[in-house]
C-alpha positions in Angstrom: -21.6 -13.5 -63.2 -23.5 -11.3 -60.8 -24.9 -14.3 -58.1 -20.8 -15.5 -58.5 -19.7 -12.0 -57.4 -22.5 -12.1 -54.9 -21.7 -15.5 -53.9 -18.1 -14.3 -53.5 -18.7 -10.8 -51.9 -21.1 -12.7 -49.0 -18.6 -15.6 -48.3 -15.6 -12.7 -47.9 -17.8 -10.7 -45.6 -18.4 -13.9 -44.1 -14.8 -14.8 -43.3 -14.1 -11.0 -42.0 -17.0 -11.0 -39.5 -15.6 -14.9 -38.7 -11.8 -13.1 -38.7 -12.7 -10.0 -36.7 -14.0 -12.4 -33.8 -11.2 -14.6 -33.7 -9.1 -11.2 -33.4 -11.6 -10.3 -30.9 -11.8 -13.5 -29.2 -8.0 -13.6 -28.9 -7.6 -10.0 -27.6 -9.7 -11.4 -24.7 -8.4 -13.9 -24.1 -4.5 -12.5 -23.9 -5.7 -9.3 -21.9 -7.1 -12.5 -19.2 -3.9 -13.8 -19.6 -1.9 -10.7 -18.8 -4.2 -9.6 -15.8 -4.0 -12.8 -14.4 -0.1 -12.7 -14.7 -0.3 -9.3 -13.3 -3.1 -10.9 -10.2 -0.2 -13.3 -9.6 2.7 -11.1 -9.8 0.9 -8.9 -6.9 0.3 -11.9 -4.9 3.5 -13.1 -4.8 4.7 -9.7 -3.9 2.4 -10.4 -1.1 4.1 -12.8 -0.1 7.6 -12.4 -0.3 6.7 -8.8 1.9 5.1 -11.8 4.8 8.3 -13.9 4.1 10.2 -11.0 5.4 8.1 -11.0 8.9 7.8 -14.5 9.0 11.0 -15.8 11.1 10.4 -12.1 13.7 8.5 -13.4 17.0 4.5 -11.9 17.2 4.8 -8.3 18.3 1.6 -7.2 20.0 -0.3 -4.2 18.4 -0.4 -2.1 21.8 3.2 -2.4 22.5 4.4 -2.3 18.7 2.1 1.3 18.8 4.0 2.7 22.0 8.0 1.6 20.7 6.7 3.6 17.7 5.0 6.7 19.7 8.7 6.5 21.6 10.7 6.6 18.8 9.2 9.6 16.7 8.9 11.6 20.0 12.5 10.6 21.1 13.9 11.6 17.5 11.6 14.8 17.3 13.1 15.7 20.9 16.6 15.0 19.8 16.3 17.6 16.7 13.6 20.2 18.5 11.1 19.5 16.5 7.3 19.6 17.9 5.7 16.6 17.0 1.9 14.9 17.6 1.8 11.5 17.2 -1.8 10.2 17.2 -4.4 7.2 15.9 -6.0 8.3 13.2 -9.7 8.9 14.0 -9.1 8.6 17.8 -9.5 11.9 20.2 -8.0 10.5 23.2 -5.8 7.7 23.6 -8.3 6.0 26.6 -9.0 2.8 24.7 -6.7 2.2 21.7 -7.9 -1.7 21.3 -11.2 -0.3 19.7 -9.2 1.3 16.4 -7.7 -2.3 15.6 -9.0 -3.6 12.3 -8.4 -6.9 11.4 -5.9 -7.2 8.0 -5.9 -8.7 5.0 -3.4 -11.2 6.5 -4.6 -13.9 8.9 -4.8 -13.4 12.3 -3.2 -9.7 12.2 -4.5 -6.9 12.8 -3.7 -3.1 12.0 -4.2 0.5 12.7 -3.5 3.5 11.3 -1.1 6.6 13.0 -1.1 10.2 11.8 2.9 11.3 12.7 3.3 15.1 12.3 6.6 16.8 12.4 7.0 20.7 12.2 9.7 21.0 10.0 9.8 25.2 10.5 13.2 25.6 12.0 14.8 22.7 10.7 17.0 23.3 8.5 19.1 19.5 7.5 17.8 16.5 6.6 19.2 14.4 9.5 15.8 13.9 11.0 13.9 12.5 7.7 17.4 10.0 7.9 17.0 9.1 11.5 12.8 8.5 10.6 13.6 6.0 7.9 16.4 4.4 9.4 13.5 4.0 12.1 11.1 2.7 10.2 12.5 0.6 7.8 12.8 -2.5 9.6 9.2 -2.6 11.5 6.1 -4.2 10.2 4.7 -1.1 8.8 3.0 0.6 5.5 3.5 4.0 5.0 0.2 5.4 3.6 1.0 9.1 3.0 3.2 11.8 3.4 2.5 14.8 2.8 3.9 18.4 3.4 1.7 21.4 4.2 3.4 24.8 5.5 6.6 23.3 6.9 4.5 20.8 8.6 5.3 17.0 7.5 1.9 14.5 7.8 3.2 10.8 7.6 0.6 8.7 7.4 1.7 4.6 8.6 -0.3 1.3 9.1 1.1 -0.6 11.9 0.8 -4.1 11.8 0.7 -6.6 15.1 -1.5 -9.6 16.9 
């Protein structure tokens, strides 16, 4: 009676350690499952953000940063605001080709511009509008925005050839 309890007490433990890693196996196997559903669901986001750009002519980088440079200062002139509008890492504006990075999309590059509004005296939220509106429709990221004693840092990531 005691080897057939034995017997039985080794086969049961026998089957749990054989259960626990089919649990386990499966656990792995459905977390692959979901991360590679998640990979794809990213990549397709990807792509449908490219779809978007896909039928707009090539805009060049240099030119794309200048109608951008125009526009905050134009907007931040209309509402008296004092602005800087600069590439981020750059001290003077001499050679802007050299802070062009090539993207994780083929054949386009980017580069990153620090806009900063002083937001002080104003007092409506017209300008922010006007911004968006503004931005919405150009092949840009925004990175970061943040606001530090009335002063709004909008960090973008232009994107041109």
């Amino acid at each position: 009676m005691k080897r057939i309890t034995l017997i039985f007490v080794i086969t049961l433990l026998a089957l749990i350690v054989l259960l626990w890693n089919l649990v386990s196996d499966t656990h792995t196997l459905n977390s692959g499952i979901k991360s590679a559903a998640d990979e794809i669901s990213q990549i397709k986001k990807e792509q449908a953000a490219l779809v978007k750009y896909k039928s707009e002519r090539s805009l060049s980088l240099e030119k794309f940063y200048l109608e951008v440079f125009n526009a905050v200062k134009e907007l931040s002139f209309y509402y008296r605001v004092p602005s800087e509008v600069k590439i981020v890492g750059a001290k003077d504006l001499v050679e802007i080709r050299k802070f062009f990075k090539e993207s994780q999309y083929k054949g386009i590059k980017y580069v990153d511009l620090l806009c900063s509004l002083d937001l002080r005296k104003q007092h409506d939220t017209y300008l922010l509008d006007a911004l968006y509106k503004m931005l919405k429709s150009r092949p840009l990221d925004v990175l970061d925005v943040s606001l530090e004693k009335s002063i709004l840092n909008i960090t973008m990531r232009l994107y041109g050839n």
